[in-house]
C-alpha positions in Angstrom: -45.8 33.0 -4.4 -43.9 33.9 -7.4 -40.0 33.4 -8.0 -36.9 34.4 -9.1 -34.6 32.0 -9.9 -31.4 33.6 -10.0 -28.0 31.9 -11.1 -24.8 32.9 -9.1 -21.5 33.0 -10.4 -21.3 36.2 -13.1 -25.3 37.3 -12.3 -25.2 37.8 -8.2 -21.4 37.7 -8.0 -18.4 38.5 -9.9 -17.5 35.7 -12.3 -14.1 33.6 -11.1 -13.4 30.3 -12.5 -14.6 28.1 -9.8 -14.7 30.2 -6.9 -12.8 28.6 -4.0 -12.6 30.9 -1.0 -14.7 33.4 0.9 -12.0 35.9 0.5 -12.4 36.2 -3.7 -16.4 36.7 -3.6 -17.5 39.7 -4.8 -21.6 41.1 -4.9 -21.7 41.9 -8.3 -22.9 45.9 -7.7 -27.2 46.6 -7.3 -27.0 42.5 -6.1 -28.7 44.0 -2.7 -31.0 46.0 -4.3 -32.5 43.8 -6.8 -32.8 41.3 -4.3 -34.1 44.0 -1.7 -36.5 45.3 -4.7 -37.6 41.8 -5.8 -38.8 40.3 -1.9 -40.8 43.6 -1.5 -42.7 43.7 -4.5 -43.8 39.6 -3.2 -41.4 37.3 -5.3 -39.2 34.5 -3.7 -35.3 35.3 -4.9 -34.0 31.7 -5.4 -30.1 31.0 -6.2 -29.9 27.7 -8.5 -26.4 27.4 -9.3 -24.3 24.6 -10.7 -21.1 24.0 -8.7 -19.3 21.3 -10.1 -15.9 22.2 -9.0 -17.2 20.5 -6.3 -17.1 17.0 -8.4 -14.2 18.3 -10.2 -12.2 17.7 -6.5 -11.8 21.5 -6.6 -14.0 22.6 -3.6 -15.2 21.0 -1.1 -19.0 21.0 0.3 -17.4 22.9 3.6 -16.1 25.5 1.4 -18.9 25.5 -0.8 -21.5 26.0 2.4 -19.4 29.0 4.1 -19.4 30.7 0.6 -22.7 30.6 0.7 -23.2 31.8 4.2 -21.1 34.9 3.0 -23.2 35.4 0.8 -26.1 35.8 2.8 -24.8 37.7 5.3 -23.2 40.4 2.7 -26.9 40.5 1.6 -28.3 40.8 5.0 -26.3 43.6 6.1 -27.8 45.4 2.8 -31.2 44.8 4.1 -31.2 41.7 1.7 -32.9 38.2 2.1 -32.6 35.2 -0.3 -35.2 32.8 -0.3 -32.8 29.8 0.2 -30.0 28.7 -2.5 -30.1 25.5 -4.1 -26.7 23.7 -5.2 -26.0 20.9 -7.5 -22.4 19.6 -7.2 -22.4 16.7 -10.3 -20.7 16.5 -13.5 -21.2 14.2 -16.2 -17.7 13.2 -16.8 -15.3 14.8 -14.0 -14.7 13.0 -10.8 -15.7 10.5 -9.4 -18.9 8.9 -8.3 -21.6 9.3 -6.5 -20.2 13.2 -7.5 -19.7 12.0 -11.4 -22.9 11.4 -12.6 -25.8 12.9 -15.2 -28.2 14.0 -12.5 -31.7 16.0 -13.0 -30.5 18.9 -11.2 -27.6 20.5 -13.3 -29.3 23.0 -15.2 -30.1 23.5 -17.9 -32.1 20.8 -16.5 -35.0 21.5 -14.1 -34.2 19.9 -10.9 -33.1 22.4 -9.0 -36.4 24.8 -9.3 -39.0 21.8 -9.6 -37.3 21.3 -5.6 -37.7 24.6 -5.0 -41.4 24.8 -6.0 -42.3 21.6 -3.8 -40.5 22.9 -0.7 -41.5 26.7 -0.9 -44.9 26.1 -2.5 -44.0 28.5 -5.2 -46.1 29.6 -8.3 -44.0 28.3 -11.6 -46.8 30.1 -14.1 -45.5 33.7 -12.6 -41.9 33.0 -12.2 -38.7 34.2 -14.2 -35.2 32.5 -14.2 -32.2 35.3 -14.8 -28.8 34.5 -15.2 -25.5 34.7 -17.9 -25.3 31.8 -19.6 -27.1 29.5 -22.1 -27.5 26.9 -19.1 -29.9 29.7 -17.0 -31.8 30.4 -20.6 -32.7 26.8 -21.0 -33.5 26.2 -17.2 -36.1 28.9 -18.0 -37.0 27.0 -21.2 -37.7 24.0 -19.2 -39.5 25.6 -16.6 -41.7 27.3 -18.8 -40.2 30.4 -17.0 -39.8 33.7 -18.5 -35.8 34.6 -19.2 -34.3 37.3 -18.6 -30.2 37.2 -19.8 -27.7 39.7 -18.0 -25.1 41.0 -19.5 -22.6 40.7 -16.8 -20.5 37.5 -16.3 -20.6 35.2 -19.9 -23.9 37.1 -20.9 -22.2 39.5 -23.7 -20.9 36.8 -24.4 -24.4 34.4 -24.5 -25.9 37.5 -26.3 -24.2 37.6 -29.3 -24.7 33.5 -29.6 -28.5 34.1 -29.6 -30.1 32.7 -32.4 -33.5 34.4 -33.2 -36.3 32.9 -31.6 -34.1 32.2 -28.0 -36.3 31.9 -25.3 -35.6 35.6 -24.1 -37.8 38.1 -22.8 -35.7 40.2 -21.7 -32.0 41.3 -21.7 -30.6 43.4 -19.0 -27.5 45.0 -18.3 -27.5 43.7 -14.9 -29.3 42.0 -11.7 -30.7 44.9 -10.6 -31.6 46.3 -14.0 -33.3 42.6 -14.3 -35.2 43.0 -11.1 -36.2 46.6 -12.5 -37.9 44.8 -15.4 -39.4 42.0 -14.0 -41.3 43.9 -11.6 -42.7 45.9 -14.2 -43.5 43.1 -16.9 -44.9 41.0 -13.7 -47.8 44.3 -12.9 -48.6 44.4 -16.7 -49.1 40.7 -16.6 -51.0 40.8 -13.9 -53.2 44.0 -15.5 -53.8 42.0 -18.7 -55.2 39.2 -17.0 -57.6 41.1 -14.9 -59.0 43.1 -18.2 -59.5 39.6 -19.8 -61.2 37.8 -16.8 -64.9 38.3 -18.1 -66.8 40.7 -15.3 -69.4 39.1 -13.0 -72.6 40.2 -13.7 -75.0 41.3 -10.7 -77.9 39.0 -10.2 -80.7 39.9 -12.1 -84.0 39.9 -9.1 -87.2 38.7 -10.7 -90.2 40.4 -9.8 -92.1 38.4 -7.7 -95.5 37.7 -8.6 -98.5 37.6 -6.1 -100.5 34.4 -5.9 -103.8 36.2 -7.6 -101.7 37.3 -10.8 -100.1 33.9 -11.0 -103.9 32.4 -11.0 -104.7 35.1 -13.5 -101.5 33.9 -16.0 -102.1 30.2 -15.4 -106.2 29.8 -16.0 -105.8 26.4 -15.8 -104.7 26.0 -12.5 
């Protein structure tokens, strides 16, 4: 199965600088659909997100988990269902070990998603990572994912700090305007590969020849 791996803070919720309680989260508007849009045209919706407010002493995992539970039942009520959500907590400099460390799993690095694809048996070659910052365009970068950059949360922001040749394919005003896109661009994919696959060619049946006309075209038998 394909995926969508999409960030969380400023792409599936309002932006807040470190978001610390249940009572500040806020769907960022179309959330529900695109995730609703995404699941029925057969991707997985993944959240990767970095949280390292959580080694910055700033919220805890308890916190962290019941945020994340509202999430997914603001979702479900919509007629939304995530995948699962995938968290990394570290920091390279803040805190305090085991929390203060340079892990594989903060993006940009690819962590996260190459966990994902082991424990949902998902298809990296058809998957797309959206998101607002730099960090989400080189987790798709290093997943060999497809990019898409919204411009909610940092990703005006991101946009105008593109250089030419980023590793975009797409920029979108929002989640569900990504979702929009990706479902299209992942049909023409799939169309283009089917008109290069070369065609099978029927069998061709050979006549069969009776014993007396094989004599006749083998004289020395």
């Amino acid at each position: 199965m394909p995926a969508v791996f999409v960030d969380r803070d400023g792409t599936l919720n309002h932006e807040r600088r470190y978001l610390r309680r249940v009572a500040d989260l806020r769907l960022v508007a179309g959330a529900a659909d695109a995730v609703r849009a995404l699941a029925a045209a057969g991707f997985a919706v993944v959240v990767v997100t970095n949280q390292s407010g959580v080694a910055r002493g700033l919220v805890r995992m308890s916190t962290l988990a019941a945020i994340h539970d509202a999430i997914v039942r603001r979702l479900a009520r919509l007629g939304a269902r995530l995948t699962a959500i995938y968290v990394c907590p570290h920091h390279p400099t803040a805190g305090t070990p085991p929390l203060r460390r340079r892990c594989r799993c903060r993006k940009p690095r690819p962590g996260l998603v190459e966990r994902a694809v082991r424990e949902l048996d998902l298809d990296l070659g058809r998957s797309y990572c959206v998101g607002d910052s730099a960090a989400d365009l080189g987790l798709a970068a290093a997943t060999r994912t497809r990019a898409v950059l919204v411009r909610t949360g940092h990703g005006r922001a991101t946009e105008a700090e593109l250089t030419l040749g980023a590793p975009v394919a797409h920029v979108a005003a929002n989640f569900r305007a990504a979702a929009d896109w990706i479902i299209g661009d992942a049909q023409n994919v799939s169309a283009e590969r089917r008109a290069a696959s070369p065609r099978r060619r029927a069998p061709i049946e050979r006549a069969r020849t009776s014993p007396a006309r094989r004599r006749r075209r083998q004289p020395w038998r």
